[in-house]
N, C-alpha and C positions, 0 to 999 in steps of 0.2 A: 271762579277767577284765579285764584290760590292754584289750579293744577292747570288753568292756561300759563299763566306765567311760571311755572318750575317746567313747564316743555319749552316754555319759549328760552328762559333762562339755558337751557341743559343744549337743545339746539343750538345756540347763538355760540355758545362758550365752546362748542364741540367744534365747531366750524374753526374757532380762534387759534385749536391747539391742532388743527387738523394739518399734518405735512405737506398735503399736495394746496390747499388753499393759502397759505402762508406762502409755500415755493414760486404758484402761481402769478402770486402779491410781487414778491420779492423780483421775478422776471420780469416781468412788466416793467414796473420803476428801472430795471436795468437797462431794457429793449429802449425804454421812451429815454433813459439817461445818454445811449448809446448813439442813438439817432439824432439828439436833440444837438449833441456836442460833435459829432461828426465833423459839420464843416469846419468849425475852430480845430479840431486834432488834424485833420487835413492841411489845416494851414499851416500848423509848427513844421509837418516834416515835407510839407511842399518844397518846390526849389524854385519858386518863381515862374512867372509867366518869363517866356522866349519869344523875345523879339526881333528876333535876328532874322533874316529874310531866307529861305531856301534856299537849298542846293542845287546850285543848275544841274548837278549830276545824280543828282537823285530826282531831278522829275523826267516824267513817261514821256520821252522822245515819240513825238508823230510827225507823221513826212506828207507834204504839202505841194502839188504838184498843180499851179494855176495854168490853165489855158484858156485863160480870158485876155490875158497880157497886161492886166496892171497890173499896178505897184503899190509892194507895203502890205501886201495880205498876211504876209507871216508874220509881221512887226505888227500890225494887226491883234490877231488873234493872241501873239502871248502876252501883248496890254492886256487883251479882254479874258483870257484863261489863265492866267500866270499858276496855276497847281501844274499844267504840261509846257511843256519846250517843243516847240513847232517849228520844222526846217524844211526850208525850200529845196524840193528834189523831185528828177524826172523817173518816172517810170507808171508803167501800167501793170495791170491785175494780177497779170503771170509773174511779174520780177520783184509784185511786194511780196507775193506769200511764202517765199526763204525768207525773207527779213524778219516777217512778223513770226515763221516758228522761230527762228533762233534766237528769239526778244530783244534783237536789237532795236524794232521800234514797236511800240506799244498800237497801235492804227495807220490809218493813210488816208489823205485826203485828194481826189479830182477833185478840184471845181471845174464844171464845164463850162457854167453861165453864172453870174452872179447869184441866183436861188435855184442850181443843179448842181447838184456833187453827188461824188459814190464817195462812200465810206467802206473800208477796210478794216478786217480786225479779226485775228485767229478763229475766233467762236465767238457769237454771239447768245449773250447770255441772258438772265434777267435785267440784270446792271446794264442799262443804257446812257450813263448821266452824260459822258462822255459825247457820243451823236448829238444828244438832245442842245446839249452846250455849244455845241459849231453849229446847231444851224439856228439858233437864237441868235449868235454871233452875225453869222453872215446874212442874217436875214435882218435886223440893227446894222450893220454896216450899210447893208441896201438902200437903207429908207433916209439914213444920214445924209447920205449919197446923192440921192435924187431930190432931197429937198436943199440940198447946197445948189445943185444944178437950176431949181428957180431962185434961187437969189441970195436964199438965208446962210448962215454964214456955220461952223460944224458947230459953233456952241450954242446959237439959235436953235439950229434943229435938233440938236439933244436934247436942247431945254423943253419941243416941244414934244418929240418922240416920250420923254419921261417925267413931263405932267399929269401931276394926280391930282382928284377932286379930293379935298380933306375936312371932314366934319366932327364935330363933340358930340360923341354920345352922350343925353341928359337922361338920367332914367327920373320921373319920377317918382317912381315904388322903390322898396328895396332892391338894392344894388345885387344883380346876378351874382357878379364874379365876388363879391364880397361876403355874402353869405353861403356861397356854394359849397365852400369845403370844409366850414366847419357842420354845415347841416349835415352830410356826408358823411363827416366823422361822428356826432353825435347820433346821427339815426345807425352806424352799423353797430356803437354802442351800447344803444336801443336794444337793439335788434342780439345780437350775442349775449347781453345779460340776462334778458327775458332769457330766452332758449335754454341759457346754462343753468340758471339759479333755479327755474321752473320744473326743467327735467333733473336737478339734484333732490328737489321736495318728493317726484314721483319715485325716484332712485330710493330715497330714505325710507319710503313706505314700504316700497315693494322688497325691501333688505330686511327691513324688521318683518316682514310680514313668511318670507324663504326662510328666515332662521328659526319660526315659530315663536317669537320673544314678542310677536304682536297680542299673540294668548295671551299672555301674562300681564300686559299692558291695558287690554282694552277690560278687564277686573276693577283695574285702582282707578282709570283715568277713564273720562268718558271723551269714545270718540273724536267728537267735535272740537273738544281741547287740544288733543291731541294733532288733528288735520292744521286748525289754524295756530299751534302752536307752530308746528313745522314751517308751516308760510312763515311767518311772522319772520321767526328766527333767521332764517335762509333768509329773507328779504333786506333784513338790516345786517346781514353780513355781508350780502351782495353788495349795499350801498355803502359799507363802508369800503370794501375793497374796491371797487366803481370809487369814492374819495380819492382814497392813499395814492393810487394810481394817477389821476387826474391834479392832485396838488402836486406830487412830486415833478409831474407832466410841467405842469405849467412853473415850477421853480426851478426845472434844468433850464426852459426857455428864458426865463427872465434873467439868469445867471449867463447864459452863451448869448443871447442876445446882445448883449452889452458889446462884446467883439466880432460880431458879422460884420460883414462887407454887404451892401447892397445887391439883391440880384431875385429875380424872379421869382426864385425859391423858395429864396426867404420871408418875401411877400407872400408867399402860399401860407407860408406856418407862421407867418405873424398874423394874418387875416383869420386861422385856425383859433389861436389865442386872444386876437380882438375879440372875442364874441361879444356882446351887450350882457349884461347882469341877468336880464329879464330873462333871456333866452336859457344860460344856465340855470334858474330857476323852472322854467317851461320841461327841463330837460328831466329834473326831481322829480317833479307831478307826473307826467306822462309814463316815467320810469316806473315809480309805486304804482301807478292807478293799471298800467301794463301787465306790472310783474303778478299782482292779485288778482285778476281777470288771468289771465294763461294760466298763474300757480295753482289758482283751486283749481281749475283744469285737470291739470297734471297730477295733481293728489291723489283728486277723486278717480280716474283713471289708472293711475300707480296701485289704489286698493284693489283692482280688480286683477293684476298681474300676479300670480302666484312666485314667480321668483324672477328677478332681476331679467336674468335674459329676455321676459316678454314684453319690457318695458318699452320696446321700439315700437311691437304691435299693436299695445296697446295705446300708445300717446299718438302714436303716428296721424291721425286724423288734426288734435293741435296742432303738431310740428307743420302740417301742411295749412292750420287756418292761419298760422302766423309766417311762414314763408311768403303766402298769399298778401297778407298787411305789409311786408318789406318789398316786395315787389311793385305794389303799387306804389309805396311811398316814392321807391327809385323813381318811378314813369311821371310822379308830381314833382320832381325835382329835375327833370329833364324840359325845363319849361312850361311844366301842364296844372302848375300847382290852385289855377283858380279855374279849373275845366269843371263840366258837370260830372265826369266820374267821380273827379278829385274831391270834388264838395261833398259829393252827397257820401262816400265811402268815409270821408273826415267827421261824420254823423254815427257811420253805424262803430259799437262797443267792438270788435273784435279788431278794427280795421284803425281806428279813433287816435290809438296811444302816438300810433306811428306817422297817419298821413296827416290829419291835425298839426301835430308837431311839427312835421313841414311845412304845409300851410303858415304856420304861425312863421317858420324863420325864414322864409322866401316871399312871402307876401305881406298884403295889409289885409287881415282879416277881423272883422266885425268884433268890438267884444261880447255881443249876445250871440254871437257864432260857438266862440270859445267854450261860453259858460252852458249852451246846450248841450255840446259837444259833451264836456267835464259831467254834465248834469248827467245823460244819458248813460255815459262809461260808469259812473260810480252806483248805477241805481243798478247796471247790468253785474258791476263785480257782486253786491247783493243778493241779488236772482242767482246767480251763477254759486256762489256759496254755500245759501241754501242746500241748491241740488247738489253739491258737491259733500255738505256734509251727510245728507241721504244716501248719496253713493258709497261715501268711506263707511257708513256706520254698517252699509248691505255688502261692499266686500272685502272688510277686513279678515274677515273670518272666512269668504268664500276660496276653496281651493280645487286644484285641478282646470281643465282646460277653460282659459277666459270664457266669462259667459258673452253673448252676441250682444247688437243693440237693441232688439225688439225684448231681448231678456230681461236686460237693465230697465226698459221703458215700463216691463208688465209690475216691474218689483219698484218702480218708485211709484207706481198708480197705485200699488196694494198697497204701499206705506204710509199714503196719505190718512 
């Protein structure tokens, strides 16, 4: 115990004084300080909303040439488009296209028949809004029209042209749009901290191990101290820096908050900060019981890299069992979170830390779900340790080309 805890000690304290962990720390808090105060700083050097009505002479002149013979179609349409200026003038195909290259009008309209017109316009391009806008116009004019002609009066038949059936969403589970984007943000959390702090443990192995200062080490200290000292350490540095970040997070909001303006957005990032207590506790558990399951992982795969650069090849198999758990978890939070994929992969240990955890913020799920779930992850971080401390103790010392899987398999059979 005495030489787990002077690694754990020696790890943790290393991380503390560490430049790029500390910088790390320190950007974060700036990033989330930056974003969090944006809209407030936005607003000191804004100049106000402009209310003023536009420029007749700044909007896009189009020319409008009715051969139906009524009346009011231009006066019409720039009620129903006022971003364009529409003027009544005769001409055809041949006598628009000088006007339109020399931009004195931006389009051209025939009507032939009240739902026929050609349209006009230099080149047409992706950008359609312009067409698609006159003939919604004149095709709402139409119907105004013919229903004034049986009886109703324009503001009747508006009223019936633009009735809408309007209902209240009731959800009775949890609220979609309410827990969406903090589960979101908490699982890509998840998701990057595991990753980082996991592949830092196999990083540390495989660094001691390229400088040869693993020789020297694996004399005084045994092994397995050594493996879960490095978890250990690395884990509660993760979680404090995962903190520091996260409090200071939530105290630029609760500081800028104070001076928002209501708007969409802000509902997004106060629904972020709403979260429920439980949920941020959900977030602890899943985090440790995650980062120990992938970490030993990572350890015991880091022992077998002879120097850092092989560390991609060798952890690669993790990186892709835990890309796999974030992927799924996205597909349970896309609506699917109480499907039979979703259930039964919220069960297995590799998959567990991540889609669980969604389950739990997007649903109502079971608490003997939970506690199997929690049961099965922490009996696997166990299993998984074991073999992990078998692995590091078989290739701390092993050097030259990684050995294959059937190698590792024959050499933890003979260790038993």
């Amino acid at each position: 115990m005495k030489q787990f805890l002077a690694v754990l000690r020696f790890e943790f304290l290393g991380y503390l004084k560490n430049k790029v962990y500390v910088g790390i720390t320190i950007a974060f808090v700036l990033i989330f300080g930056i974003l969090l105060s944006l809209p407030n700083l936005l607003g000191l050097f804004g100049s106000g909303d402009d209310t003023s009505a536009p420029d007749e002479g700044t909007k896009a002149l189009v020319l409008v040439a009715d051969e139906t013979g009524g009346a009011g179609l231009t006066e019409y349409l720039n009620a129903a488009l006022p971003s364009y200026r529409f003027e009544a003038a005769q001409f055809d195909a041949d006598s628009i296209a000088p006007r339109l290259e020399s931009g004195e009008a931006a389009a051209g309209i025939i009507l032939h028949t009240p739902l026929q017109f050609d349209f006009y316009l230099e080149q047409a391009g992706m950008d359609m809004t312009l067409y698609s806008a006159v003939s919604d116009a004149l095709g709402e004019k139409y119907r105004v029209e013919t229903l004034e002609s049986m009886g109703l009066t324009a503001e009747e038949a508006a009223g019936v042209l633009t009735a809408q059936a309007a209902g209240t969403v009731n959800e009775t589970g949890k609220s979609f749009t309410q827990t969406y984007f903090y589960t979101y943000v908490l699982l890509f959390l998840l998701y990057m901290a595991v990753m980082m702090y996991g592949q830092l443990v196999a990083t540390s192995v495989a660094s001691e191990k390229s400088s040869r200062a693993m020789e020297v080490l694996v004399t005084t200290v045994r092994p397995t101290n050594l493996l879960f000292g490095k978890i250990l350490g690395s884990g509660l540095a993760g979680l404090m820096q995962l903190g520091v970040i996260l409090l200071s997070a939530f105290g630029f909001y609760k500081v800028n908050s104070l001076f928002w303006e209501d708007s969409a957005a802000m509902d997004i990032v106060s629904s972020i900060f709403s979260m429920p207590l439980d949920i941020l506790l959900y977030t602890i558990l899943f985090f440790l019981l995650g980062y120990f399951f992938y970490a030993s992982l990572f350890g015991a795969l880091g022992s077998l890299a002879s120097k850092v650069e092989d560390i991609n090849t060798s952890s690669f198999p993790v990186i892709m069992l835990l890309l796999a758990a974030f992927l799924l978890s996205f597909y349970a939070m896309m609506g699917s979170a109480d499907s039979t994929l979703t259930v039964v992969c919220s069960f297995l240990p590799p998959f567990a830390p991540m889609v669980m955890f969604v389950r739990i913020c997007m649903s109502s799920v079971p608490a003997w779900q939970i506690l199997v779930s929690v049961g099965l992850l922490i009996a696997s971080i166990v299993l998984v340790a074991v073999l992990a401390a078998r692995i590091y103790r078989m290739g701390v010392l092993m050097y030259g080309k990684p050995p294959k899987l059937r190698d590792v398999l024959r050499a933890l059979k003979d260790a038993k």
